[in-house]
N, C-alpha and C positions, 0 to 999 in steps of 0.2 A: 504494500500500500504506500502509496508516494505521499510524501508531508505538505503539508502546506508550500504555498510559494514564500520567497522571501515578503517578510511584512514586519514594521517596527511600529512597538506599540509605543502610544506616545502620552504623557498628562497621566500615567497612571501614578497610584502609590505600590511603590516597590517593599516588599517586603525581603530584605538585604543579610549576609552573615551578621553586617555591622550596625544595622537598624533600620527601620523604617524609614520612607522619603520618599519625594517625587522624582519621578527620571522615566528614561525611554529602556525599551531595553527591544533586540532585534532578533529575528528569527530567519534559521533558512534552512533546511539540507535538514531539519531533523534536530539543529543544535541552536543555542543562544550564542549569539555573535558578538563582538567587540564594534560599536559604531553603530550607524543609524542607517544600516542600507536598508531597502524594500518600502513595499508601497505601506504610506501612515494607515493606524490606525488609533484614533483618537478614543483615549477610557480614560478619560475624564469622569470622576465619579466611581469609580473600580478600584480595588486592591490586585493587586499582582504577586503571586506569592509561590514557592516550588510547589511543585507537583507532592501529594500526600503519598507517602511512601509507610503503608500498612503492613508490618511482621507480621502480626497475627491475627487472622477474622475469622470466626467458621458463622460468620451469616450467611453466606451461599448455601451452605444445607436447605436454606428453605425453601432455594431455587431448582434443588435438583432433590427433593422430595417434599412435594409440598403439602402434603398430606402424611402420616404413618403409613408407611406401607406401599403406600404411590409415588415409586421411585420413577423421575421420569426419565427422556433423554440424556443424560447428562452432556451433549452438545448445546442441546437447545439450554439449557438451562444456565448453561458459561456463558451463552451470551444476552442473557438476561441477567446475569449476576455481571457482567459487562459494564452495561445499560447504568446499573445501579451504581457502582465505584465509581462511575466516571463521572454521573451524576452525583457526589458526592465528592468531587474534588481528588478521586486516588489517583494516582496516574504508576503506583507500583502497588501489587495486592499476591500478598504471602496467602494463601490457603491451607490455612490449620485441619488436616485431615487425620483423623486418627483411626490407627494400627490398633485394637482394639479387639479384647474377647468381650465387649457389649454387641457386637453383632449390625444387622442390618449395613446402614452407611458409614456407619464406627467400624465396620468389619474389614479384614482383608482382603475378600472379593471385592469390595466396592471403592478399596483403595488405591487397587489395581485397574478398576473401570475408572473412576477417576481421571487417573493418570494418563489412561489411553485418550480419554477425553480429549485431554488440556493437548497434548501432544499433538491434536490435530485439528484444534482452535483456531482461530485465529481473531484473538481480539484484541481493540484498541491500545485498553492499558496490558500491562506489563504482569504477567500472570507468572504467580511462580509455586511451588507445593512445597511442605512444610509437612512431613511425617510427625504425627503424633504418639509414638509409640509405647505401648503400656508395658512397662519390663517385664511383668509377670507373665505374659505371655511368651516366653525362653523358647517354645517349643516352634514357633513360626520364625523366631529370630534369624535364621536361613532365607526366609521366605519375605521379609521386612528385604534384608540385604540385596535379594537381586534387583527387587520393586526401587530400592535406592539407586541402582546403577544402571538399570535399563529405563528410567524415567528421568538422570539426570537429577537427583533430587540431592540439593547442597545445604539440606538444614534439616535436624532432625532433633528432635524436643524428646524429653525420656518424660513420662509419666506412668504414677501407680494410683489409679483412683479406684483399687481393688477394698471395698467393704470389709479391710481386714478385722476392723474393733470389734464388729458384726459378729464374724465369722467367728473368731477367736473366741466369742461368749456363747457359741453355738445357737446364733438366734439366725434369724429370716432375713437379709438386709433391706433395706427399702429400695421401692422402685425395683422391686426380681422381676413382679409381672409382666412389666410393660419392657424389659429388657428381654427378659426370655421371649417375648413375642419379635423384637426385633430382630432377635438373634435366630430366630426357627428352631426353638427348642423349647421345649416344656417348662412351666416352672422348676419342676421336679430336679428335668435333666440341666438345668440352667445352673440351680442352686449346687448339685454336683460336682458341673466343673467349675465352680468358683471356690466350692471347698477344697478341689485338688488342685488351683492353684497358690491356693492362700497356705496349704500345708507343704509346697514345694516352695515356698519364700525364700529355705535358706539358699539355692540352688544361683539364685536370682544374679546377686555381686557378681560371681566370676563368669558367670555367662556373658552377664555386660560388660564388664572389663575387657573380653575377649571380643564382641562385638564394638565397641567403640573405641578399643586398638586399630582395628578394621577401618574404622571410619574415619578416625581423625589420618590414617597413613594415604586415606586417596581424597583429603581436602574438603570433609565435608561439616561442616560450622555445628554445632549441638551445643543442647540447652536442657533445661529442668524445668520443669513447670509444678508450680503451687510448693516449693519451698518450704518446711513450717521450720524449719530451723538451723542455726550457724552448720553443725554438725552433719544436716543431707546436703546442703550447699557448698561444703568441704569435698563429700563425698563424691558428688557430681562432677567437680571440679577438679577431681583427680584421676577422675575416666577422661576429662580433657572437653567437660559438658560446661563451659564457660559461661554459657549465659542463662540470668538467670531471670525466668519468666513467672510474672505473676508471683512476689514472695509475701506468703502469707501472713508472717508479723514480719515488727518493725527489727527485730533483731536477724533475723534471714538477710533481708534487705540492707542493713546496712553489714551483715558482715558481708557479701558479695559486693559492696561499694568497697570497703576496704579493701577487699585482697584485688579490686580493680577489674571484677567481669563487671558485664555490662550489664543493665537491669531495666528489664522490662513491663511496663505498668499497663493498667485497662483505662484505656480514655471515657469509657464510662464509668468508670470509680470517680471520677476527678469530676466531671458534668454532674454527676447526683452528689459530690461533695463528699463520697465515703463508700465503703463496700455495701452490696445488697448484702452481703452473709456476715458482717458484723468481722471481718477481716481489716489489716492495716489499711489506713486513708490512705490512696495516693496521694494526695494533694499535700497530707503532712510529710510524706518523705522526700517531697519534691522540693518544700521549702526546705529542708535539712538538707538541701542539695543532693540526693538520692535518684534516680533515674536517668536513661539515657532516651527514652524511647517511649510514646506513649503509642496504643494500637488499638484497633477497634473492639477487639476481643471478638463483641453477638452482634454489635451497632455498627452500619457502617458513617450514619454522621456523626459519630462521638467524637473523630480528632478535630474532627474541626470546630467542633463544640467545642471541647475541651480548654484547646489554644488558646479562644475567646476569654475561655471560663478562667484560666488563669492570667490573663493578660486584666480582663478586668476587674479581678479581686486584687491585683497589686501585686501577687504571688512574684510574678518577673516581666520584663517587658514584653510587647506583641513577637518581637520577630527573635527572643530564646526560646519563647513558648510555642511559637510556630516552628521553630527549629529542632523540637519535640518529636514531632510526626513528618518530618522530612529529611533535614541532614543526620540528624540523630539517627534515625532509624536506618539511613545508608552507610553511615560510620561504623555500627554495628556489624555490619554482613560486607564492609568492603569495597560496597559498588560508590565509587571515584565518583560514579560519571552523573550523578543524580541528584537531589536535596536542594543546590540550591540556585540562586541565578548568577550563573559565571561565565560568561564565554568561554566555549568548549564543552558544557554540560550539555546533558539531555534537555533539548526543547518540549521540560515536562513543565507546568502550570499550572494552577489551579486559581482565575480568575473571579471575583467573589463581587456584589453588587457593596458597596462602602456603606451602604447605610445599613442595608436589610440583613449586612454578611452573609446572603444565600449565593451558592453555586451559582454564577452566571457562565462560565465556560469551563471547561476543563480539555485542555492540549494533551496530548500523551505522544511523546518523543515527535513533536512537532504537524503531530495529524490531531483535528477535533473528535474528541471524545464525548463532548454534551457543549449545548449552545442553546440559550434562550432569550427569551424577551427581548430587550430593548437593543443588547449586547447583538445579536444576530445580525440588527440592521447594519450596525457600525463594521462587521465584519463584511458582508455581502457588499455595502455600500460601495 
């Protein structure tokens, strides 16, 4: 797909590494240019800010089964999940899919449809997968691995959201029903294999020692998700699982600031001012200078909520708090070429109206990804 022609946006407010202001800035070939070549376009009235660059979202799930059970295309449904990022200001979008003995689209089959999906995509923004994988599950761990390297897949998060405290008191865990329905197994049979894998726990360390030996030796980025404390954050971190996602209290969190991984927060924690589950505030660890990265998590307008939300509680200024859900989150995983507006970057954007701060354009690597209202005429014009 060919990018726009060259065009230089002009009277916009810039939102910059160094701060906020007014200036022009130039587009051509796909990249942000040095100088004012290409035909004007006047956003007067407009914010100009990098393209949203989202780690981690799984709100597509509700694009590609919209219903239990009514799993659809998952083509059609990437590019509806599309539609929505790019309406929404993303112009990069991690897809958190989890490797999972809950079954259904958390399951392995559907990890692997997935994949094949995205592989023959072709959508605007910048689509990438993100393995969520449940360690207890040792026995697929083979099967995790080749879905890693025949899909190209360079970020893999470890998770145990296995009902151990449940299991361990020999009660029922909650939510079996509607899981064993996902998973096409009985309650019964459901409950079984979760008991044989919560009694294989101790198996678990060396399995993944040896699996994420594997993975950091062919360059692929890992992380921990839901952290509860100093101690699995260590642990994680010495399989070579450096980033740390989602850390449950404030002591997780800041020991992984201190020992200097990177740490990853839900932008809607910080929009509602605090966890729905009664977990650490974002918003407090942010002012303790804690995070590098905030991410949509279930929402896709939370970062850009968020930004707001910290910019105007005082928290830090607009373009550190925008620099949250853009260059932050490219520092993170590496990619140079994104985050923010520099000649030579990605002609990524995210256009916003100055007063209503709603989505009025969103660019992705210099081709329109969403365009409305008033913004469309000045484009076309």
């Amino acid at each position: 797909m060919t990018p726009l022609p060259p065009l230089c946006l002009k009277n916009a407010t810039l939102i910059r590494p160094e701060g906020v202001g007014q200036g022009f800035l130039s587009l051509a070939g796909g990249r942000i240019l040095d100088g004012t070549a290409g035909r004007a376009v006047d956003l007067s009235g407009f914010i100009v800010a990098p393209g949203i660059v989202d780690l981690h979202g799984d709100g597509f799930e509700r694009h590609l089964a919209p219903r239990r059970g009514a799993l659809s295309d998952p083509g059609a449904g990437l590019d509806a999940l599309d539609a929505e990022l790019a309406a929404n200001g993303i112009t990069t979008a991690v897809l958190a899919q989890f490797f999972s003995w809950e079954g259904g689209m958390r399951g392995p089959d559907f990890a692997e449809a997935l994949a094949q999906a995205l592989a023959k995509a072709r959508p605007l923004t910048d689509m990438h997968l993100q393995l969520r994988l449940e360690v207890n599950l040792q026995a697929e761990y083979d099967r995790a691995l080749r879905l890693i390297r025949a899909a190209g897949i360079g970020y893999v998060v470890f998770n145990d959201h296995l009902p151990h405290k449940a299991l361990a008191a020999g009660k029922r865990p909650p939510r079996l029903t509607g899981q064993a329905l996902k998973s096409g197994r009985s309650p019964q049979a459901h409950l079984a294999h979760l008991q044989d894998l919560h009694a294989r726990r101790a198996e678990v360390p060396a399995a993944l020692a040896a699996l994420a030996a594997t993975l950091r030796s062919e360059g692929v980025r890992m992380g921990s998700h839901d952290d509860p404390d100093p101690a699995v954050r260590a642990g994680f971190r010495a399989f070579g699982a450096d980033i740390a996602e989602f850390p449950v209290t404030a002591e997780a969190a800041r020991a992984a600031r201190d020992a200097g991984d990177p740490v990853i927060l839900g932008a809607p924690n910080v929009g509602r001012g605090g966890s729905h589950d009664g977990r650490v505030s974002a918003r407090d660890l942010l002012a303790r200078g804690i995070g590098d990265a905030l991410v949509s998590d279930y929402h896709y307008p939370a970062p850009r909520q968020a930004a707001f939300a910290l910019a105007d509680a005082g928290t830090m200024p607009l373009h550190r708090a925008w620099a949250l859900i853009s260059a932050g989150p490219a520092r993170v995983m590496g990619w140079a070429d994104r985050g923010r507006l520099a000649p030579g970057a990605r002609a990524d954007l995210t256009i916003l109206d100055a007063t209503t701060r709603r989505v009025a354009a969103t660019i992705a690597g210099g081709r329109i990804g969403f365009l409305r209202g008033d913004l469309a005429g000045r484009f076309l014009g």
